[in-house]
N, C-alpha and C positions, 0 to 999 in steps of 0.2 A: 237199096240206098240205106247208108247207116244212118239211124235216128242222133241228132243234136243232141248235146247233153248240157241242161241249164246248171250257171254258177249259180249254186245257191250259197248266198252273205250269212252265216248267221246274226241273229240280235243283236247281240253284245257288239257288236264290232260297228254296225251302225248306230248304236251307243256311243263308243268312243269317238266315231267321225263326227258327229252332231255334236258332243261336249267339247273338243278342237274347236270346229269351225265356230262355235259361238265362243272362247275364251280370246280366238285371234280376234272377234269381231269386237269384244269387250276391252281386247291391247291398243286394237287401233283408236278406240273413242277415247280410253284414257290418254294416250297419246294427242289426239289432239285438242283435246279439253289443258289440255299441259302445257300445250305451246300457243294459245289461246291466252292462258293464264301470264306464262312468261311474257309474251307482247303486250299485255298490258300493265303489267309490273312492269318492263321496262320504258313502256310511254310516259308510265307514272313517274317511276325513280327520274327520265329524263327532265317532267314537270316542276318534281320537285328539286332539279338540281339548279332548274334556270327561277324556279323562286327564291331559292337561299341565293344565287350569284345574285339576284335583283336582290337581297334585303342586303348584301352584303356592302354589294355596292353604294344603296343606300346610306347604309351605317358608317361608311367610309365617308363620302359627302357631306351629312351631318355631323364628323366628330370635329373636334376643335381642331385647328392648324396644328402640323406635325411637330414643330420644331418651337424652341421660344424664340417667339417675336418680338420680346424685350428686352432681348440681348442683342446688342449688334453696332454699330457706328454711324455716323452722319458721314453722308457723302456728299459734296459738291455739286447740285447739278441745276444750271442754267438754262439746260435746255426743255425739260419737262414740268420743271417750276418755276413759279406759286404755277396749283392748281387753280388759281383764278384770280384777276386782278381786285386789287384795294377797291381802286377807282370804281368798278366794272359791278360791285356786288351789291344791290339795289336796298340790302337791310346791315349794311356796316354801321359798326355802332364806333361812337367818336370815343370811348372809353382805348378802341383798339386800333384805331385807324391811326399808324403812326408815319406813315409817308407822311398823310393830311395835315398834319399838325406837324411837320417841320423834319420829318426824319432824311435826312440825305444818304448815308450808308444802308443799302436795301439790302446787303447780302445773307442778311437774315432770312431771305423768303425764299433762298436756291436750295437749302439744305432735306436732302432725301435720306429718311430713316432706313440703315438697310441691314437686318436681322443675319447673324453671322452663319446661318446654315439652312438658309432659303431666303426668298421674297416675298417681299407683301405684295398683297394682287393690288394692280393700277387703281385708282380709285376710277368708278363707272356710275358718274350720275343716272345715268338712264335705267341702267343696274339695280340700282338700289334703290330710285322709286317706284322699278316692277315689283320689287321683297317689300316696300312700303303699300304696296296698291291697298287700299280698303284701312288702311293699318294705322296706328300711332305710335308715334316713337316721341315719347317722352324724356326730356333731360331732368334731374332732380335734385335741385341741392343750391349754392352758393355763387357770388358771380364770378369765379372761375369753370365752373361748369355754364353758365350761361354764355360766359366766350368761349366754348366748347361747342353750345349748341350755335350761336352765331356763325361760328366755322363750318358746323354742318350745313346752316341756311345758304351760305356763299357759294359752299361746295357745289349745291344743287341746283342754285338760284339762275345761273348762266342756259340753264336747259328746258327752261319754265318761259313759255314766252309772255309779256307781261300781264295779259288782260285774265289767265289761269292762275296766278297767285293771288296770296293776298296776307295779310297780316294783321291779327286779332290779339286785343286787351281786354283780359276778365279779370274779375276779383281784384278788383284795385290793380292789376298789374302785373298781380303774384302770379298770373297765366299768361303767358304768351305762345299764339299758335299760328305758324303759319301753317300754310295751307295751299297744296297741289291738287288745285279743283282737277284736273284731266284724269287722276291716280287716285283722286280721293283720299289722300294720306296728308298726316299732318305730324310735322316739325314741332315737338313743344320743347314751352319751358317752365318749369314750376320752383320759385322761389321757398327753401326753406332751409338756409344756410347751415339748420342743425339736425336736420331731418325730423325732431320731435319738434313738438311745439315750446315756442320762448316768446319774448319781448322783443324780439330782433326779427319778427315776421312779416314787418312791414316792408316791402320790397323798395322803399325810399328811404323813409323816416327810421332806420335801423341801428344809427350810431350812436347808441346808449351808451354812456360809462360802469354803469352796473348790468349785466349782463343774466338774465336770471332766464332759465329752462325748466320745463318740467319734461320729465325725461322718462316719463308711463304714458303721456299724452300725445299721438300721432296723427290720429283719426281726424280732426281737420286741415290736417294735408291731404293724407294717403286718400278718402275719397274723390279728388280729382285726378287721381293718376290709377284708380284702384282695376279700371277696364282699358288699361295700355298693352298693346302687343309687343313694344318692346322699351323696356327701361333702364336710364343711365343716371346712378348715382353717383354721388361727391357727399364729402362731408371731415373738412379737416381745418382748415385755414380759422376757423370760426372759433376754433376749440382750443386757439395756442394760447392759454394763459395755466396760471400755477392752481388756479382751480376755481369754481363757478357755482354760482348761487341755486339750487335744487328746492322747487313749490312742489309738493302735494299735494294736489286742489287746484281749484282753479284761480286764475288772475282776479283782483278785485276781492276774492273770499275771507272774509275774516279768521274763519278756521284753517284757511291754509295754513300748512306747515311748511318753513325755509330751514335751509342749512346748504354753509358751505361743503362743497365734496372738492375734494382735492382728483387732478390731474393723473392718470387716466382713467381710475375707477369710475369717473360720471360720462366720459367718451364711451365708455362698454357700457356702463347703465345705459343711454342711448342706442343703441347699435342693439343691443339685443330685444330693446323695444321693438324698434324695427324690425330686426329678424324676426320677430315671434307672429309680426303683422302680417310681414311675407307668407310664412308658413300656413298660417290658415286661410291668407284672401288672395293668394296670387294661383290661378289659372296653372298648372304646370304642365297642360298640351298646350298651350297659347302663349303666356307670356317668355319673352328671350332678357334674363336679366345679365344686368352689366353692373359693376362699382368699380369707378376709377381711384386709383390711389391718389394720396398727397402729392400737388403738384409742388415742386421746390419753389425757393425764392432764396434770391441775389443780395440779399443786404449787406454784407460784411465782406468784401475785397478782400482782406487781410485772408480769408480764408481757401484762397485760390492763389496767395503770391500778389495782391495789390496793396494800394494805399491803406496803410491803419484804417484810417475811418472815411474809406469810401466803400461805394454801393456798385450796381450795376449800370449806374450812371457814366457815360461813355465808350463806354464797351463796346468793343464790334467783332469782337473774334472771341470764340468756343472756351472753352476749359480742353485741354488736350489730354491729362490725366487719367488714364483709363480705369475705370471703379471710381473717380472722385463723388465722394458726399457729404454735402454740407452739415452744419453741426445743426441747423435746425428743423433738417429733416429727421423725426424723430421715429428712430426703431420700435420702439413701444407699443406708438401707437397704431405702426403697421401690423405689428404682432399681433393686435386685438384685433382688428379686422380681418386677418387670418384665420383667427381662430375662430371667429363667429360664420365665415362664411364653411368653414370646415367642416361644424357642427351642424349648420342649415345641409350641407350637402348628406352628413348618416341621417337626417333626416329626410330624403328624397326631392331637396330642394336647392337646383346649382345657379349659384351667381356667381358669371365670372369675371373674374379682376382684371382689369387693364393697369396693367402696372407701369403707368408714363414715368416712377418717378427717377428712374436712375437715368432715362435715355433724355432726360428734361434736366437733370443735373446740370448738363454738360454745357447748355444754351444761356450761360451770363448774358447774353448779349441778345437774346431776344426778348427782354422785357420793352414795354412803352418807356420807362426812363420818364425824359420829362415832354415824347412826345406823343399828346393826348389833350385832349380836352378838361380844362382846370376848372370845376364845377365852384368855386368859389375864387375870389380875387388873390391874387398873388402876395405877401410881406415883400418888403423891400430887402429882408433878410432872406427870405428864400430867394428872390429873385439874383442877390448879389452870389448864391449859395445854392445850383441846381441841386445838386443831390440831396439836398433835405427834403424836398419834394417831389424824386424822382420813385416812377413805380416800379418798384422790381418784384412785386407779386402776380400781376397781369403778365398779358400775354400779347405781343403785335400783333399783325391778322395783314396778308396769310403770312403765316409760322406755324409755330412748336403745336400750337390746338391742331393743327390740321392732320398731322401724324397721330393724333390722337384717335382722330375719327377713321383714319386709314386703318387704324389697328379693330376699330372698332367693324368697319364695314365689314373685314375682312372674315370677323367671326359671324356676321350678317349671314354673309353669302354661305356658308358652311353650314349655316341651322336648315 
């Protein structure tokens, strides 16, 4: 029998199968140490692509309405207004209640503001005392903003059943707060027609002939509204004269210093007091600031196509004039408030304007007139002679305020 004969491997070659099998074995870990890596880079990348769509979305929600809502027309409608009856609203003030006091033409309370390249969301009391809960919404400024914030009280007032509200007077009066015990949120209003401190800050006793400001001094207003989460200012009606008495010092001080300042250099003296107060004490992850422009007023017919010298006295239909503006809304001093909140804004501080006053032009016909409550006895000369005592700087209720606050909510809901 023939002897077997053994393969003998040499070394080297068992060398090279050893260094193989270990470099495949070294392919395969990198491999999937690789796709290991990939799957979690892409769990990641998908994490992070649903947190940018969530911040985006965010971003979107909170940026101000798309289109201007201060452009647009009055529309007719009967059927979804007034958002709430005269009758029906438990803190109507007789300044505004003009059914109450004799008004028979109501079709001032059907008219729906409606912005030429979208809509304004429905007004949602329930809505907007869930954005109120824990919160303060402060009004600030003159009694055109005060029938502003009465508009809003009304607004709300229908969805509060009665033994959960309530309504409070501080500081002589200069504070009024209602108050949504259920939401804890409260409705104010703070009297300070100039926004800085003057002689005219009595919330009754105000109607001085001489008219004197200090227009560096804010600080005993601003610290009652200094912890508000949302605030709405005014400040224009107070300021229409050719020019105003300026104290350095204080009221009573012998060393204070007077002098006239002329018209509208002492409006900006004011306005950047206040901007500069905002800028170091307002909150800016908290507070939501607002400034309403100059609400128009009705005095001169002749300026619309009526009588020489009649007013908004009888009036009951619109200005139809598309762009009409009266001669005493005054460019200027819109200009200044423009500029001031322009400047607060490159310094990382936005207050936004509610600009009622061109879509308020239009509304001759929704002043009080002569019907309201006549807080002193009539002349037999005014009586023979409505329009000399008719109000064409107010506002009816519900009316023209209520679209104010519609515009207002609507940047509410958005923050």
């Amino acid at each position: 029998m023939a002897a077997k004969r053994q393969l003998i491997v040499p070394a080297a070659t068992w060398a090279i199968r050893s260094i193989f099998q270990s470099l495949v074995a070294l392919l395969i870990a990198l491999l999937f140490f690789a796709a290991v890596y990939v799957t979690q880079n892409n769990v990641q990348l998908v994490e992070d692509r649903l947190i940018t769509s969530k911040r985006s979305r965010d971003l979107l929600l909170s940026s101000p309405p798309r289109c201007n809502l201060f452009s647009g027309k009055w529309v007719f409608d009967n059927k979804s207004y007034p958002l709430y009856k005269e009758k029906e609203c438990t803190f109507m003030s007789d300044q505004l209640a003009c059914e109450k006091f004799g008004r028979k033409d109501l079709n001032y309370q059907f008219w729906r503001w409606q912005p030429h390249h979208c809509d304004l969301p429905r007004f949602n009391a329930t809505k907007l005392l869930e954005k109120l809960r824990n919160k303060r919404l402060v009004f600030v400024g003159d009694s055109l903003n005060r029938g502003q914030w009465v508009s809003m009280v009304c607004l709300v007032d229908s969805s509060i059943p009665p033994k959960l509200k309530s309504m409070h007077y501080k500081q002589n009066g200069s504070l009024i707060i209602f108050k949504a015990t259920e939401y804890n949120a409260t409705i104010e209003f703070y009297w300070t027609p100039l926004l800085v401190e003057s002689n005219s800050d009595d919330p009754v006793n105000h109607r001085l002939p001489d008219r004197i400001v200090r227009v560096q001094a804010i600080e005993k207003h601003a610290r009652y509204w200094t912890d508000a989460d949302i605030l709405v200012f005014n400040s224009y009606l107070w300021w229409k004269r050719s020019q105003m008495e300026v104290l350095w010092g204080s009221f009573g001080s012998p060393d204070g210093i007077h002098k006239d300042v002329l018209m509208p250099r002492v409006y900006e003296m004011a306005l950047r007091t206040w901007s500069e107060w905002l800028e170091v004490n307002i909150n800016r992850n908290k507070t939501q600031l607002f400034f309403v422009s100059m609400s128009p007023t009705h005095q001169r017919s002749e300026e619309w196509g009526g009588a020489k010298n009649g007013n908004c006295y009888g009036e009951t239909e619109q200005i139809v004039q598309e762009g009409y503006w009266g001669r005493e809304t005054d460019l200027k001093m819109m200009g200044i408030v423009e500029s001031v909140l322009a400047e607060l804004i490159t310094r990382g501080l936005n207050v936004q304007i509610i600009n009622i006053t061109q879509l308020s032009e239009y509304r001759k016909e929704g002043h009080p007139s002569i019907y309201r409550k006549q807080w002193e006895a009539l002349t037999e000369d005014q009586i023979s002679n409505p329009s000399s005592y008719a109000d064409c700087i107010h506002w009816c209720l519900p009316g023209v305020p209520d679209v104010w606050n519609e515009l207002v909510y609507a940047y509410i809901l958005q923050h």
